[in-house]
N, C-alpha and C positions, 0 to 999 in steps of 0.2 A: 393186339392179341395174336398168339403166335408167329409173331414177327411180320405182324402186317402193319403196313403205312398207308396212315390217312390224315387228312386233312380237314379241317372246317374252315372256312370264313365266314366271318358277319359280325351284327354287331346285336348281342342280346341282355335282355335283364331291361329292368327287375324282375325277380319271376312272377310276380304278381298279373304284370302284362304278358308275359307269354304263356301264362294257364290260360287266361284271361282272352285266349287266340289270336293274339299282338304278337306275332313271329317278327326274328330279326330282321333289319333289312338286309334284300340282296346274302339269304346264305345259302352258302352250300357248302354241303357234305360231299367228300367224294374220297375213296380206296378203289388201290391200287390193285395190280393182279398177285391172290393169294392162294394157296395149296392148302387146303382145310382138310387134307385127307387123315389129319390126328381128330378131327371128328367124324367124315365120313370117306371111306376109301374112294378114292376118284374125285371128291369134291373140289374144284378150281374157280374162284371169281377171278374172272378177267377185271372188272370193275365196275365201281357201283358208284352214283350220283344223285345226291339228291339236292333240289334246288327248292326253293321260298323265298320268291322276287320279294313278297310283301305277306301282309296277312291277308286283305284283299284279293290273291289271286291266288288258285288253286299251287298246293304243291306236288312236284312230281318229282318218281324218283323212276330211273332208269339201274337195271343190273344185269350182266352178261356173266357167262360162264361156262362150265360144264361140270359133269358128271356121269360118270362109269361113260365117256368117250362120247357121250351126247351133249352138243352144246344146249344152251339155257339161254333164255330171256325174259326180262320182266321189263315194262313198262307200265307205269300205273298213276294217276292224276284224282284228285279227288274235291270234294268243297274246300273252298275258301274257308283257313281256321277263322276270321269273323266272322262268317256265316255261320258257322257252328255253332262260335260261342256265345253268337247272339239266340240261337234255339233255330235259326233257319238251316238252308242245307245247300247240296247243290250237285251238279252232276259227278259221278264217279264212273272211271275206266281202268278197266285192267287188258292188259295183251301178253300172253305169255306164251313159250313155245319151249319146246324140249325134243330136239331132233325135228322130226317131221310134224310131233303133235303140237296143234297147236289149240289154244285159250284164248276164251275174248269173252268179258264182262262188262256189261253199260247198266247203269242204271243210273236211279238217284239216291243222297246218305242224307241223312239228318240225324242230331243228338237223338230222337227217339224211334227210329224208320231206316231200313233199307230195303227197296224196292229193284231189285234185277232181274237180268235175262243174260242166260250163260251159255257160251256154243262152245264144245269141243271136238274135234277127227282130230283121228288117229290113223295112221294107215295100217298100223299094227300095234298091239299091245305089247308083244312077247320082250322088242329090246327097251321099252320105255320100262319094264320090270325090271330085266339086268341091268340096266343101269342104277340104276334106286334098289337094288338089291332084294326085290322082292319079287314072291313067282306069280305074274298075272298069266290069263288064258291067252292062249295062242291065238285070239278075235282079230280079224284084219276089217276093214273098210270101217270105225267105228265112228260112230255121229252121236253126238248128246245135244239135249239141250233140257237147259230147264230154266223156268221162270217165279222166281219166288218172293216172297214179303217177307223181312224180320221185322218186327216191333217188340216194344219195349213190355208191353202192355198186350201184348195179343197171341198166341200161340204163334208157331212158323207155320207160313201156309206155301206150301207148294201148288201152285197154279199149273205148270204144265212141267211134265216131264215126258222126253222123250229118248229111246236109247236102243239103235240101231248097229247094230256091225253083219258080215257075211254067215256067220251062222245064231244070231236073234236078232230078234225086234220086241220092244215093249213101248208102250205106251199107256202115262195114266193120268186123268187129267180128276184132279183132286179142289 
């Protein structure tokens, strides 16, 4: 897609086995570095990887970048698709960064359940706006965090939220 190179390898099928959470052996996905600014002005992946040794072990996908002059990263691991599609689950992580700010999500996921805790700083909001082309508040030193439940079956319960920078603080523990 607009003139991007990428790659798979592995070895997949029937699909019956990989709905089924029977991923191919040993694949991975991986693209090259591409200029996506005919979707969004400044958008660049440097490159994106995903790997599934097995269906047994978690997949992870790694991707770098930038946008509006801020680099990007994602790293993120999750249950083993058997454990999924057996109804079990298993740890999920994300780690992301965009300039200085940075993201970090653990919990655990199952087909009906996900249970997290999310931290983000910032040292400033003002250039993480211009870059993603939106006007945030000029907030420096900012701290989040929150701790949530989604289920399937249960409303979203926000357990703890907290959200501090140099001029507020909130806290609400719900």
């Amino acid at each position: 897609a607009l003139g991007t190179a990428f790659a798979f390898a592995g070895e997949a099928g029937p699909w019956g086995e990989i709905l089924a959470g029977r991923l191919p052996r040993n694949a991975r996905f991986g693209m090259g570095a591409a200029d996506l600014s005919a979707l969004r002005p400044g958008l660049r992946i440097e490159r994106i990887s995903l790997l599934a040794e097995d269906s047994a072990r978690p997949a992870t996908i790694d991707a770098t970048g930038a946008i509006g002059g801020l680099p990007w990263r994602i790293a993120a691991s999750g249950p083993a698709p058997a454990a999924l599609a057996a109804g079990g689950g298993g740890p999920l992580g994300i780690e992301g960064s965009l300039g200085e700010a940075r993201l970090a999500l653990t919990g655990t996921a199952t087909p009906e359940r996900l249970a997290a805790e999310a931290t983000l700083s910032a040292p400033a909001l003002a250039p993480i706006g211009a870059a993603a082309g939106i006007a945030l508040p000029a907030a420096t030193a900012l701290t989040a965090r929150l701790r949530l439940d989604l289920s399937e079956r249960d409303p979203i319960r926000i357990e703890v939220l907290t959200l501090s920078a140099d001029q507020l603080h909130a806290m609400a523990d719900v």
